[in-house]
Biopython code that builds the backbone (N, CA, C, O; Angstrom):
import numpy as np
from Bio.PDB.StructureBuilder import StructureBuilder

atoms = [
    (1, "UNK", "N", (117.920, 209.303, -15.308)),
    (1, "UNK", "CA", (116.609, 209.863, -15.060)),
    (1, "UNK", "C", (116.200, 210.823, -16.182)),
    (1, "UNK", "O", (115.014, 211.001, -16.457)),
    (2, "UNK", "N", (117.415, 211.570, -16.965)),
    (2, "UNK", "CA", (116.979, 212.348, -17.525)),
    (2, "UNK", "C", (116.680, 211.987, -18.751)),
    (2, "UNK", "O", (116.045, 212.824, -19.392)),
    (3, "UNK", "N", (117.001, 210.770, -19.399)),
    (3, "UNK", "CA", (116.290, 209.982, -20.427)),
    (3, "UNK", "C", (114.838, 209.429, -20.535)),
    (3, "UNK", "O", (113.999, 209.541, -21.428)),
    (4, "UNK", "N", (114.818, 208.768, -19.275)),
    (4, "UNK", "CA", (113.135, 208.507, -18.601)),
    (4, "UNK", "C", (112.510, 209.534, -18.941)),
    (4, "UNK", "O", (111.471, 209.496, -19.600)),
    (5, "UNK", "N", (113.262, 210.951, -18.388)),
    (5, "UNK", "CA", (111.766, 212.020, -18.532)),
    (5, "UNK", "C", (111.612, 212.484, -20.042)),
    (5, "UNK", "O", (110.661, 213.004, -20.626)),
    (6, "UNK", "N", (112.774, 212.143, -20.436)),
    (6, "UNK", "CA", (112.666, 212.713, -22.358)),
    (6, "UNK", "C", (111.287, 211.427, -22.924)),
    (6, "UNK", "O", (110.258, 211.767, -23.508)),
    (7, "UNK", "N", (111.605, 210.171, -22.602)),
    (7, "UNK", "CA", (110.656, 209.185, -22.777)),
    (7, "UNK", "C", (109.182, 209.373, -22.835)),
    (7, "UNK", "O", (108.320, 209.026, -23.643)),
    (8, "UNK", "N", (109.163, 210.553, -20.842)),
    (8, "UNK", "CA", (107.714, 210.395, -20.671)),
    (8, "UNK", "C", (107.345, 211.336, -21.849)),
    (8, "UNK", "O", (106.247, 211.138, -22.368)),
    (9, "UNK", "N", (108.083, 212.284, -22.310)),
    (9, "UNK", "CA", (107.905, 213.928, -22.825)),
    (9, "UNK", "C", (106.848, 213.305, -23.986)),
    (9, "UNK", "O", (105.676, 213.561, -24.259)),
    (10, "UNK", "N", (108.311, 211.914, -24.794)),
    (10, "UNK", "CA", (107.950, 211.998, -25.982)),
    (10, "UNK", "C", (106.729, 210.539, -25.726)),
    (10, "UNK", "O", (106.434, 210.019, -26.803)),
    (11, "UNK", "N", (106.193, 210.024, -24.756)),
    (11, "UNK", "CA", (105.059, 209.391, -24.825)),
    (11, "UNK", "C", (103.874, 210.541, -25.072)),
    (11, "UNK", "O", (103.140, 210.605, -26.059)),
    (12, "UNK", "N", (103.880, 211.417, -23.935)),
    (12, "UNK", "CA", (102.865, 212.113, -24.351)),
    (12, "UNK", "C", (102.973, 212.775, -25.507)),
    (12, "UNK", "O", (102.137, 212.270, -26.256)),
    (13, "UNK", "N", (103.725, 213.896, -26.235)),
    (13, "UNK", "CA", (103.460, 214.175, -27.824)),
    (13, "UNK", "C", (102.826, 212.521, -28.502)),
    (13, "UNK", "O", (102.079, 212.784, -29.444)),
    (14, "UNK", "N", (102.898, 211.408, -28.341)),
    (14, "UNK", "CA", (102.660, 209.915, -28.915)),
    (14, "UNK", "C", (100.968, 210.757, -28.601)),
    (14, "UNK", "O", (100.351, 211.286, -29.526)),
    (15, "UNK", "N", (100.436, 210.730, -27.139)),
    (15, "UNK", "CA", (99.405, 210.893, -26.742)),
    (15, "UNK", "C", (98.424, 212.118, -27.714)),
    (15, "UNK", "O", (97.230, 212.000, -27.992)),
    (16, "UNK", "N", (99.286, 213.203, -28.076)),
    (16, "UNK", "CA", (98.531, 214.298, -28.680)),
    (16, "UNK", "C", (98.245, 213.975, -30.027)),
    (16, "UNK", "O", (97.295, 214.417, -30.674)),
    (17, "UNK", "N", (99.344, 212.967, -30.526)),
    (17, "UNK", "CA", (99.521, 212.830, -32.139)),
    (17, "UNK", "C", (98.637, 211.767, -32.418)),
    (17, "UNK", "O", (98.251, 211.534, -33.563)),
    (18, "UNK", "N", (98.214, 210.957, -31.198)),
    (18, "UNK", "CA", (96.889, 210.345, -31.454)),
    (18, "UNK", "C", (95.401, 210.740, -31.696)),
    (18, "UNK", "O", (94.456, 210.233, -32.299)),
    (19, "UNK", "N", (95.661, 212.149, -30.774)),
    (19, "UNK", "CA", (94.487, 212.788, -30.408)),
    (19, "UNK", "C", (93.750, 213.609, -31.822)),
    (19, "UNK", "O", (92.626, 213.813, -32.280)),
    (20, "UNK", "N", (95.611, 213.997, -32.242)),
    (20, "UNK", "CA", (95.263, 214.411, -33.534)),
    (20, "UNK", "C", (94.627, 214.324, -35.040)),
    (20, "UNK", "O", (93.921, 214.935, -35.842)),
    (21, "UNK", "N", (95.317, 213.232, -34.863)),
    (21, "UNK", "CA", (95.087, 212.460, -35.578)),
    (21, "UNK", "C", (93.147, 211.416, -35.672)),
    (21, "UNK", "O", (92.595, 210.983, -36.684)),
    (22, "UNK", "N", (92.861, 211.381, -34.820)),
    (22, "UNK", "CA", (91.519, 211.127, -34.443)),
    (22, "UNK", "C", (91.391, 209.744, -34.099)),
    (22, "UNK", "O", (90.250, 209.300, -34.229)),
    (23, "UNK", "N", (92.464, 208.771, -33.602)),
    (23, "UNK", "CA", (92.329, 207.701, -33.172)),
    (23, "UNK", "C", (91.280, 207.310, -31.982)),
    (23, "UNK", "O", (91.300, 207.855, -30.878)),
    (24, "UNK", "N", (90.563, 206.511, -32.282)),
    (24, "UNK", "CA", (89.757, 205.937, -30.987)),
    (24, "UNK", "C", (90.000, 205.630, -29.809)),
    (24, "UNK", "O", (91.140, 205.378, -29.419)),
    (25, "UNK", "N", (89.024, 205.607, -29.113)),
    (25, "UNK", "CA", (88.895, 205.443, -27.091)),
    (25, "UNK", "C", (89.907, 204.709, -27.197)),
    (25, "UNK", "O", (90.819, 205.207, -26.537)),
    (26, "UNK", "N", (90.267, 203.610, -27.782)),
    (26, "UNK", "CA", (90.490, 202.270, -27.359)),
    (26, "UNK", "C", (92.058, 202.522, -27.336)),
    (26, "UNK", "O", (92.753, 202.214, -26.368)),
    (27, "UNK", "N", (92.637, 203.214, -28.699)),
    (27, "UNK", "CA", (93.708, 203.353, -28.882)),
    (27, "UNK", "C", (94.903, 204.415, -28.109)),
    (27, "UNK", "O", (96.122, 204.301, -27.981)),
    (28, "UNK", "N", (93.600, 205.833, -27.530)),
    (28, "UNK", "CA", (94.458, 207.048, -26.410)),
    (28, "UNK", "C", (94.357, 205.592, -25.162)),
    (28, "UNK", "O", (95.255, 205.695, -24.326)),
    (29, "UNK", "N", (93.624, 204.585, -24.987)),
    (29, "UNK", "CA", (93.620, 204.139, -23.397)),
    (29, "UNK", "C", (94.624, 203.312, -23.484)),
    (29, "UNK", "O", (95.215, 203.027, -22.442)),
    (30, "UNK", "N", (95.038, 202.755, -24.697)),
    (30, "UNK", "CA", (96.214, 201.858, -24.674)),
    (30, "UNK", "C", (97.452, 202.795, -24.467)),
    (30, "UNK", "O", (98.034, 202.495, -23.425)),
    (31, "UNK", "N", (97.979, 203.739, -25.075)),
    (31, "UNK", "CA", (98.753, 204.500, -25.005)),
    (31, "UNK", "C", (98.665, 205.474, -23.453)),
    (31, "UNK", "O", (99.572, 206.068, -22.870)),
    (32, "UNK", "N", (97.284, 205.353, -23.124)),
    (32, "UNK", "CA", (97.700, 206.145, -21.849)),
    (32, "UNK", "C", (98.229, 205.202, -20.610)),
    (32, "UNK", "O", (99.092, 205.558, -19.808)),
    (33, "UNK", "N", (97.523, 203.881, -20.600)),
    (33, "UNK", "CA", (98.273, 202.822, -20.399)),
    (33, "UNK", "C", (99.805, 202.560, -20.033)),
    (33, "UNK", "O", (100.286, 202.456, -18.905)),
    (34, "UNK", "N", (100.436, 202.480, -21.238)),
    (34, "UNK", "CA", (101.696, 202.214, -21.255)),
    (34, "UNK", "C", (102.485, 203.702, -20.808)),
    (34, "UNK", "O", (103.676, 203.645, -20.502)),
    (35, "UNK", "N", (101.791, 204.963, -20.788)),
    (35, "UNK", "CA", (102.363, 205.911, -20.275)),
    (35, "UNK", "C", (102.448, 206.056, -18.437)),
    (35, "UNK", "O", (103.254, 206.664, -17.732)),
    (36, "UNK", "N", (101.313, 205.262, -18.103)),
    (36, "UNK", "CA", (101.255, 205.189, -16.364)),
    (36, "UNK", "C", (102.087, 203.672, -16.268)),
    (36, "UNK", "O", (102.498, 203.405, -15.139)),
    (37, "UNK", "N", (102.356, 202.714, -17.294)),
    (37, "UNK", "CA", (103.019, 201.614, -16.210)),
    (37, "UNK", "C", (104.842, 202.385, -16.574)),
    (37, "UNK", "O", (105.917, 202.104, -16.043)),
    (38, "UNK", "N", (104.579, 203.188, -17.448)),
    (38, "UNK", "CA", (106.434, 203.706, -17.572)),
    (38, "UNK", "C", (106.665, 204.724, -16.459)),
    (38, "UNK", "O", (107.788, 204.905, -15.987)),
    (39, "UNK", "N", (105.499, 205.433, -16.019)),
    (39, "UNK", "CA", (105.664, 206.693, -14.782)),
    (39, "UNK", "C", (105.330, 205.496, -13.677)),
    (39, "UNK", "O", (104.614, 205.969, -12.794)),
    (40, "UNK", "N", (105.491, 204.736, -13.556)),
    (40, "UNK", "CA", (105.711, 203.723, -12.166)),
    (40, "UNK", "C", (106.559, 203.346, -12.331)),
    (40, "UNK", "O", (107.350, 203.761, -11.484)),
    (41, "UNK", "N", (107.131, 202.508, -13.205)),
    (41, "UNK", "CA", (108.952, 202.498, -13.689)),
    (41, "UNK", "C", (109.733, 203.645, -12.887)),
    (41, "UNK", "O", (110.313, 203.695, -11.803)),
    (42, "UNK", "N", (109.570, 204.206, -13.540)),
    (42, "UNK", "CA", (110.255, 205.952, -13.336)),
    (42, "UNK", "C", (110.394, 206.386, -12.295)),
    (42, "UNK", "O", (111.396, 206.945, -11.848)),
    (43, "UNK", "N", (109.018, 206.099, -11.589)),
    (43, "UNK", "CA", (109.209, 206.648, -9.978)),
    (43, "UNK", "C", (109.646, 206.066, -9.061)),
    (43, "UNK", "O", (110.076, 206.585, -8.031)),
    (44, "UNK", "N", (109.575, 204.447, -9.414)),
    (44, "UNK", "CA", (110.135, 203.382, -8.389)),
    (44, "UNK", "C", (111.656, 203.669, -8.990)),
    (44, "UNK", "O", (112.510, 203.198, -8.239)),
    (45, "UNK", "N", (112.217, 204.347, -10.199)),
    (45, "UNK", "CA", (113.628, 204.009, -10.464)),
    (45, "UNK", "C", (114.032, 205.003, -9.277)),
    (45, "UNK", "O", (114.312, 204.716, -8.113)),
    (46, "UNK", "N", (113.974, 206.466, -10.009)),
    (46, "UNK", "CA", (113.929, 207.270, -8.812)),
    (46, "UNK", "C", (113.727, 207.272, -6.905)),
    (46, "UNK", "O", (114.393, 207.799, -6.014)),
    (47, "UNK", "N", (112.621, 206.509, -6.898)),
    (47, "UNK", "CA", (112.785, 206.080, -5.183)),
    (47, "UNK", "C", (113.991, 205.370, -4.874)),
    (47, "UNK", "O", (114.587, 205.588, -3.819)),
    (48, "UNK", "N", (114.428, 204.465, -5.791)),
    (48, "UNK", "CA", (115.138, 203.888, -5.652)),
    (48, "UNK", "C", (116.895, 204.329, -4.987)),
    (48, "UNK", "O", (117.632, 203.925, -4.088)),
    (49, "UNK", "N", (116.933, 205.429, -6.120)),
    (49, "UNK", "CA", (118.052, 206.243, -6.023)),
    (49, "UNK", "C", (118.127, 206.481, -4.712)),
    (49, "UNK", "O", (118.914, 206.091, -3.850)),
    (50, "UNK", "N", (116.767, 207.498, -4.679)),
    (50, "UNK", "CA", (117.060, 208.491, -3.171)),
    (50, "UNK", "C", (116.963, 207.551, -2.084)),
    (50, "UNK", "O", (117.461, 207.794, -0.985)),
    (51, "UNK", "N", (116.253, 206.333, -2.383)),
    (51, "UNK", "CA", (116.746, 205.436, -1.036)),
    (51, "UNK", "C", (118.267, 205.247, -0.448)),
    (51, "UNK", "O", (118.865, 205.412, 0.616)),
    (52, "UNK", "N", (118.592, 204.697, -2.090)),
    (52, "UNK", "CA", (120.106, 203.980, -1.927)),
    (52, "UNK", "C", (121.652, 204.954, -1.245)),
    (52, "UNK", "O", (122.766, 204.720, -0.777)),
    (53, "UNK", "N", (120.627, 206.301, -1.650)),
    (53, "UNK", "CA", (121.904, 207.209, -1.068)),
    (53, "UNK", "C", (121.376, 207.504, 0.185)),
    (53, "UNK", "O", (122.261, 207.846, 0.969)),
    (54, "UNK", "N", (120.245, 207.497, 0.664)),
    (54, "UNK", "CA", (119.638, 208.633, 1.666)),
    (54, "UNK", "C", (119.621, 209.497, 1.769)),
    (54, "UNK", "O", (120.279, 210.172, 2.561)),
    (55, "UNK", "N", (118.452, 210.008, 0.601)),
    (55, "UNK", "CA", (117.794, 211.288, 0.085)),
    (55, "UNK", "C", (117.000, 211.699, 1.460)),
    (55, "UNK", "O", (116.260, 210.836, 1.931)),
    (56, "UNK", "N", (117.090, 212.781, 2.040)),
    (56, "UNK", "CA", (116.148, 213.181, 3.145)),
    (56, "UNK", "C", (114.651, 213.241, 2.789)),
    (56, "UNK", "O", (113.722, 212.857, 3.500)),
    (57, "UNK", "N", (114.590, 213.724, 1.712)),
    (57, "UNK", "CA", (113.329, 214.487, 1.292)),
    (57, "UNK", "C", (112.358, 213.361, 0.396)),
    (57, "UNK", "O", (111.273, 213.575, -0.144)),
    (58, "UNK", "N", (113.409, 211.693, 0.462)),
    (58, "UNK", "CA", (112.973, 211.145, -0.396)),
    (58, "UNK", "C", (111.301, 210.816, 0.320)),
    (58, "UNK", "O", (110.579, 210.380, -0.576)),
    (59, "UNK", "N", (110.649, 210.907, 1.499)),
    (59, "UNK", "CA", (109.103, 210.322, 1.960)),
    (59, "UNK", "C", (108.268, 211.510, 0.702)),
    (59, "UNK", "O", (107.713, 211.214, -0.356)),
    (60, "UNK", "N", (108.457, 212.805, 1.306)),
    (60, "UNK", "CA", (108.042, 214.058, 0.902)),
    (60, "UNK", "C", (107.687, 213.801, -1.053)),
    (60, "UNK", "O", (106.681, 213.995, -1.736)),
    (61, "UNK", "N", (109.222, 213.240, -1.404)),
    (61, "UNK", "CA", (108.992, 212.764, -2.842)),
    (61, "UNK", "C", (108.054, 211.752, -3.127)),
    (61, "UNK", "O", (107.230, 211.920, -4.025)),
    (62, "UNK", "N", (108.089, 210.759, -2.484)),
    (62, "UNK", "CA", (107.083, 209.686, -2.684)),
    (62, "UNK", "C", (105.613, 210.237, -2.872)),
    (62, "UNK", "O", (104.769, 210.127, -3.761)),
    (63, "UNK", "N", (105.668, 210.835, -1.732)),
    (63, "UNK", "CA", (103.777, 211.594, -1.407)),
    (63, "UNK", "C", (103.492, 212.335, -2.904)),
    (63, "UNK", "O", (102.432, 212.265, -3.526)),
    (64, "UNK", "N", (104.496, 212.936, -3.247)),
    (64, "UNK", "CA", (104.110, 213.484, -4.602)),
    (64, "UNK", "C", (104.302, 212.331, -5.626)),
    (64, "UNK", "O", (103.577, 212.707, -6.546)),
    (65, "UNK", "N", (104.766, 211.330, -5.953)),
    (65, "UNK", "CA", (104.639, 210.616, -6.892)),
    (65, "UNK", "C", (103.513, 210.163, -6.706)),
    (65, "UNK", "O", (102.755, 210.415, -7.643)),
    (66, "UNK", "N", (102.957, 209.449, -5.681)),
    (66, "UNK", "CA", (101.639, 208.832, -5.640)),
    (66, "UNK", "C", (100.365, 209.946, -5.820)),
    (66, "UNK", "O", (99.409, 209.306, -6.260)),
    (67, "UNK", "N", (100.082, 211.046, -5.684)),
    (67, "UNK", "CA", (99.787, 211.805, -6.263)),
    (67, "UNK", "C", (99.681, 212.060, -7.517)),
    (67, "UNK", "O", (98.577, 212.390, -7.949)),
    (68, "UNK", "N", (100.493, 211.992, -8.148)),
    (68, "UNK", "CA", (100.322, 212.677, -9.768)),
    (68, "UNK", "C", (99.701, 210.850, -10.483)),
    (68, "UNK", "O", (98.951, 210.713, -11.449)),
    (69, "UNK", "N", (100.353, 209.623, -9.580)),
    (69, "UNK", "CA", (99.679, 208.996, -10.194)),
    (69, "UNK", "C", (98.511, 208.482, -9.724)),
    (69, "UNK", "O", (98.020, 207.539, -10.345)),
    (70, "UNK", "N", (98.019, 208.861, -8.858)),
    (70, "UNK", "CA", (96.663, 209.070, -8.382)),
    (70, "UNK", "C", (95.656, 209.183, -9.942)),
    (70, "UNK", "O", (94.823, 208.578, -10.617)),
    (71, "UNK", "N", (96.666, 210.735, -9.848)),
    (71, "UNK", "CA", (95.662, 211.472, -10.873)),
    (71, "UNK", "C", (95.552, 210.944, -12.195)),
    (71, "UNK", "O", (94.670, 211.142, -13.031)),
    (72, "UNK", "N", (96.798, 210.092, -12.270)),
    (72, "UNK", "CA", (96.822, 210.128, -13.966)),
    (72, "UNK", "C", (95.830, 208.175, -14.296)),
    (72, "UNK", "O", (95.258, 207.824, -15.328)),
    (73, "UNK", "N", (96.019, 207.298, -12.876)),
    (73, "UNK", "CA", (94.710, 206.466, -12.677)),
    (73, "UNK", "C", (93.325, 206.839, -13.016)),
    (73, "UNK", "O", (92.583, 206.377, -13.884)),
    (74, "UNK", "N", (93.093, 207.972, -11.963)),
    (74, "UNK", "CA", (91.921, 208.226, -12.139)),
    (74, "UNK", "C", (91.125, 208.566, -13.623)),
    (74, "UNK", "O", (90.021, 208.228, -14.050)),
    (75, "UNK", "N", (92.488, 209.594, -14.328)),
    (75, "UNK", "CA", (91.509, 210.039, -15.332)),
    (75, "UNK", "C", (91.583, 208.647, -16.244)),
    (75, "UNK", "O", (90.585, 208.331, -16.892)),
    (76, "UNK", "N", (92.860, 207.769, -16.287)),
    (76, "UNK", "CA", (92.295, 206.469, -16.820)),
    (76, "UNK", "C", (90.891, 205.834, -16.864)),
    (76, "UNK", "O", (90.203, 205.479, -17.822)),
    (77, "UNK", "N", (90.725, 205.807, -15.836)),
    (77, "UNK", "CA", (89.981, 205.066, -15.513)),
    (77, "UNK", "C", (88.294, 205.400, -15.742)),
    (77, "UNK", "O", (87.324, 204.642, -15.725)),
    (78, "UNK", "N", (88.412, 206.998, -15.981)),
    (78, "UNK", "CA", (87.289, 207.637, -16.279)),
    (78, "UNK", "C", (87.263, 207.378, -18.117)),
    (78, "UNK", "O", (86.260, 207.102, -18.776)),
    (79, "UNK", "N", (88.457, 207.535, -18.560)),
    (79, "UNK", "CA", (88.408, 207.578, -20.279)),
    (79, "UNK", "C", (87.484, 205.967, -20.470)),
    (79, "UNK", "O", (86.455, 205.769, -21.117)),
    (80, "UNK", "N", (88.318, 204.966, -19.631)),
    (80, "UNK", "CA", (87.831, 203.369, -19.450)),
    (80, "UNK", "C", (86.856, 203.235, -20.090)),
    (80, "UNK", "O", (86.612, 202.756, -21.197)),
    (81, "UNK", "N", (85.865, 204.042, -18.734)),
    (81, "UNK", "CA", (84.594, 203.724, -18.679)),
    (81, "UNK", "C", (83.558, 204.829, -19.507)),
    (81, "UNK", "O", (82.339, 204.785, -19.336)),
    (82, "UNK", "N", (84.115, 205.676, -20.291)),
    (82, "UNK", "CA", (83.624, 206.530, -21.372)),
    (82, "UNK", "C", (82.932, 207.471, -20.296)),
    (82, "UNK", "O", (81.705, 207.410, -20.209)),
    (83, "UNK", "N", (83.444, 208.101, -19.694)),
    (83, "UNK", "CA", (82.985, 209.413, -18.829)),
    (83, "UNK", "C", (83.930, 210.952, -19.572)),
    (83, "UNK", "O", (85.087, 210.977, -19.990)),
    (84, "UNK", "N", (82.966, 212.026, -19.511)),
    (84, "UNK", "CA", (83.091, 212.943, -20.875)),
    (84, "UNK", "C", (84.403, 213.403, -20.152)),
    (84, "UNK", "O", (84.248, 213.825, -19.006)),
    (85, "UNK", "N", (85.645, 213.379, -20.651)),
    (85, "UNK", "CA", (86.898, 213.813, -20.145)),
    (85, "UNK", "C", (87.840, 214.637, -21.343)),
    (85, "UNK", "O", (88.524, 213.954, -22.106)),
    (86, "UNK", "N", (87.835, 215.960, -21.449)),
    (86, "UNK", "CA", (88.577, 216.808, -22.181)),
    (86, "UNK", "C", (90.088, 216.379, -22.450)),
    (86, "UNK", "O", (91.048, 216.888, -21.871)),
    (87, "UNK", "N", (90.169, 215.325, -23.453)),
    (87, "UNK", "CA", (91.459, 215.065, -23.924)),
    (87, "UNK", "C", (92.600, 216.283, -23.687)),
    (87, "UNK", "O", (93.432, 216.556, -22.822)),
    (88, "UNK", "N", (92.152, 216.847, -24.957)),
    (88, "UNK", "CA", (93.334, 218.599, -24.820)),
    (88, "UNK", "C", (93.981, 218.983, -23.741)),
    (88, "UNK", "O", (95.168, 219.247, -23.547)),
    (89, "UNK", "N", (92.668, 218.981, -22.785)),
    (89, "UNK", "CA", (92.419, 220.086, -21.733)),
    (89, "UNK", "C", (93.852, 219.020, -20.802)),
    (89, "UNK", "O", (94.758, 219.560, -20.167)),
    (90, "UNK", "N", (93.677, 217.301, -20.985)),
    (90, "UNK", "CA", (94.148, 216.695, -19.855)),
    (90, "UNK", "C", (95.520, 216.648, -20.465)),
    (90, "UNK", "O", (96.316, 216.887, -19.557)),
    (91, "UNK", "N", (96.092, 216.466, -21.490)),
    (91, "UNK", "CA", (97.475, 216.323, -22.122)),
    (91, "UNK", "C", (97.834, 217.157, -21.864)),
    (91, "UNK", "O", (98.964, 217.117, -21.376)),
    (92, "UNK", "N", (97.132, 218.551, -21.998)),
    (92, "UNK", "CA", (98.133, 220.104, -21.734)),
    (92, "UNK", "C", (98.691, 219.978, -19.947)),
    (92, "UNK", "O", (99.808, 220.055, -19.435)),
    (93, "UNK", "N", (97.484, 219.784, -19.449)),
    (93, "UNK", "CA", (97.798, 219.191, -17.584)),
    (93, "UNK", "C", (99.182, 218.046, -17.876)),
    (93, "UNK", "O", (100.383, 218.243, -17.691)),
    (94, "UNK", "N", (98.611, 217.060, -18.292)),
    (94, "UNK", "CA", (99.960, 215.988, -18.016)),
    (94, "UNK", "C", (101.137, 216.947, -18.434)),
    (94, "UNK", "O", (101.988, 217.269, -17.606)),
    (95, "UNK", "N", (101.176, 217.486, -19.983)),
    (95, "UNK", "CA", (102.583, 217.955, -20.452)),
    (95, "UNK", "C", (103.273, 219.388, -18.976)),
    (95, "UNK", "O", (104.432, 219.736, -18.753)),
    (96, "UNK", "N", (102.184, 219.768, -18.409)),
    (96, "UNK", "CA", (102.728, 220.875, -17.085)),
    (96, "UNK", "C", (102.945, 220.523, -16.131)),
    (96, "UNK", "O", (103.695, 221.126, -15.363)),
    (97, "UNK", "N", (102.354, 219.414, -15.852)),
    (97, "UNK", "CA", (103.008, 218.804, -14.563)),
    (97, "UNK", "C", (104.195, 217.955, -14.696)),
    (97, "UNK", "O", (105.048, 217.900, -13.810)),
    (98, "UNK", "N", (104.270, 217.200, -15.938)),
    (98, "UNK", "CA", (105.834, 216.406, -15.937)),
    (98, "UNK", "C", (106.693, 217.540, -16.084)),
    (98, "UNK", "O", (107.588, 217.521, -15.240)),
    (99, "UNK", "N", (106.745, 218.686, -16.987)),
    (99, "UNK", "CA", (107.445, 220.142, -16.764)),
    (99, "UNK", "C", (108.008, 220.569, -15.103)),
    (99, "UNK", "O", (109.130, 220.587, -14.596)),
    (100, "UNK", "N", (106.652, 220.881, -14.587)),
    (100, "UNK", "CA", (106.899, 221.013, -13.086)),
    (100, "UNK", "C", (107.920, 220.124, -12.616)),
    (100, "UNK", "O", (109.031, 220.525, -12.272)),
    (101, "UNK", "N", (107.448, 218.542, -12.588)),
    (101, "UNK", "CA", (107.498, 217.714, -11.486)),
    (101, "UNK", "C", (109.353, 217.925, -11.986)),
    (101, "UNK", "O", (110.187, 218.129, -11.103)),
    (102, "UNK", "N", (109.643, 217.862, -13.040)),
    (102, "UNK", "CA", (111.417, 217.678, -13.630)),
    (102, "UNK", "C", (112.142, 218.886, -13.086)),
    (102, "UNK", "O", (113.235, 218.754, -12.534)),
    (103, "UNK", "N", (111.601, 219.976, -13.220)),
    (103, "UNK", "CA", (111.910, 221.606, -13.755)),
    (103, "UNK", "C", (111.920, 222.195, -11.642)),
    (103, "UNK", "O", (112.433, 223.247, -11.261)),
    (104, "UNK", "N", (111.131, 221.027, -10.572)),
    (104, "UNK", "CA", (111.039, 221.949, -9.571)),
    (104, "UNK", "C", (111.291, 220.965, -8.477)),
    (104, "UNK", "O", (112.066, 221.124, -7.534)),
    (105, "UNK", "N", (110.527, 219.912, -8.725)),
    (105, "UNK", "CA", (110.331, 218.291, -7.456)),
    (105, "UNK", "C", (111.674, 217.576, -7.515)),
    (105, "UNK", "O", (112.328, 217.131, -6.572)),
    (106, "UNK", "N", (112.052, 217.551, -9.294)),
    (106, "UNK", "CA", (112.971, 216.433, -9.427)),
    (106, "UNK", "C", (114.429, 217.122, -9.373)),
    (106, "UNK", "O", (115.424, 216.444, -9.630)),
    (107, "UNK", "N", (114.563, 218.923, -8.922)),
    (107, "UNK", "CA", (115.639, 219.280, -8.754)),
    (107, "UNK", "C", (115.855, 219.374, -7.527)),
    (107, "UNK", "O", (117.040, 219.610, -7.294)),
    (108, "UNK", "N", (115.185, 219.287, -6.593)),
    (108, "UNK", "CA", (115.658, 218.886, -5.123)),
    (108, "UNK", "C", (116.638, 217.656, -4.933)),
    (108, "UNK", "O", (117.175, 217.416, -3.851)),
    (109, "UNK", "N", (116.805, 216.973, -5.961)),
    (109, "UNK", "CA", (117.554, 215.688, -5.481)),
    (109, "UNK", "C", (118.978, 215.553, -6.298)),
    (109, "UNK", "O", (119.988, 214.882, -6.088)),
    (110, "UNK", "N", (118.633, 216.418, -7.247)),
    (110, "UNK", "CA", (120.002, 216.141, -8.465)),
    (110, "UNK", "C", (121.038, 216.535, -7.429)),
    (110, "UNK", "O", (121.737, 215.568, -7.127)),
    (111, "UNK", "N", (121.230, 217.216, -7.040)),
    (111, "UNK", "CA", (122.690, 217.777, -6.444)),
    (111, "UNK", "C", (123.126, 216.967, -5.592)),
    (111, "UNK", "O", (124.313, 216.644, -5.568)),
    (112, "UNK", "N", (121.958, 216.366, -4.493)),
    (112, "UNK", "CA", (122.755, 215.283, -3.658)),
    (112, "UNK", "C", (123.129, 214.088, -4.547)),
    (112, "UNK", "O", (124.231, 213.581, -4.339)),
    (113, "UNK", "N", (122.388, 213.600, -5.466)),
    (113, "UNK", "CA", (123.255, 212.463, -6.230)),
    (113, "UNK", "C", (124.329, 213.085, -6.683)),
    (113, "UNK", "O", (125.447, 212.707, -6.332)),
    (114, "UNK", "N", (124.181, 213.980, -7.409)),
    (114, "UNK", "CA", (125.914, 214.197, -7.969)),
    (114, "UNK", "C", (126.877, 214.029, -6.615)),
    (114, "UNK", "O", (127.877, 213.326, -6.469)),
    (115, "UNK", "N", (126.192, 214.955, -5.653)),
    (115, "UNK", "CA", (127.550, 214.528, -4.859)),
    (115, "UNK", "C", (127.969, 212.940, -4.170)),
    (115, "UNK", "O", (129.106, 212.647, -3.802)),
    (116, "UNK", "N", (126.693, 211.966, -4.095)),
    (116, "UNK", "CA", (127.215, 211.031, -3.794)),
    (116, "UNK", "C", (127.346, 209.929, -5.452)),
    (116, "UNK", "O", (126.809, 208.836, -5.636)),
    (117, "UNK", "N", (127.847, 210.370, -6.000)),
    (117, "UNK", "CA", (128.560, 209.538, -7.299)),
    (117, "UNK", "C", (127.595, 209.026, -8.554)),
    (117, "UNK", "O", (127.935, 208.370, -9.539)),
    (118, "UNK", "N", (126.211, 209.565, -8.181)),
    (118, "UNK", "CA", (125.433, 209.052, -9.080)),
    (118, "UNK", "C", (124.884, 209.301, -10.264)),
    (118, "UNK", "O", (124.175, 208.550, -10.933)),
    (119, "UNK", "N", (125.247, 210.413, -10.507)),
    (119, "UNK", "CA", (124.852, 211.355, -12.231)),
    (119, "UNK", "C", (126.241, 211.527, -12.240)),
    (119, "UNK", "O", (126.784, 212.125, -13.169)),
]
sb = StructureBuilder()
sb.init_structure("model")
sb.init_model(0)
sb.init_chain("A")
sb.init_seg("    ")
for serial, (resi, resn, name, xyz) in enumerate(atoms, 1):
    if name == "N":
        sb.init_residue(resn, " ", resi, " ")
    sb.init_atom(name, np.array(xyz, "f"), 0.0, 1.0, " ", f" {name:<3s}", serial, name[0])
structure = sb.get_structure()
């Protein structure tokens, strides 16, 4: 898991260094793209886990995965269709919430995998 999240880290810097750089609509939507079908990867890997052991907290986890990718659809879907959406403003959001989600959501579960054999 903890490779996945280095992945998502370094998709998004991919995301800023586009931004930076001044690449077009076409090119942040491809890249934001491949950053939501890898955070569905990620989260189904993860469900997966806490299924296979019987994570208690794993429903509670779900509700928050579908959530963040709620959000990270939506603003897709707004860049899509050229609706005025603060790049900066949304990468600095994505880069604090994958922070959060690792740093607070995704430490509720590490300890029960270690103890049942899985990290």
């Amino acid at each position: 898991m903890d490779d996945q999240h280095g992945i998502l880290m370094d998709a998004i810097n991919e995301l800023r260094l586009a931004l930076v750089h001044g690449s077009g609509q076409e090119q942040i939507s491809k890249l934001l793209d491949e950053y939501i079908e890898f955070t569905r990867m990620h989260f189904w890997s993860e469900e997966q886990l806490m299924e296979q052991t019987g994570f208690a907290g794993l429903e509670a986890h779900r509700v928050e995965h579908h959530r963040l990718l709620a959000d990270l659809l939506q603003t897709a879907h707004r860049l899509q269709y050229g609706e005025g959406i603060e790049l900066r403003a949304f990468l600095c959001n994505l880069h604090r919430n994958l922070l959060h989600h690792v740093e607070t959501i995704d430490q509720q579960y590490g300890p029960w995998l270690r103890e049942h054999g899985v990290v």
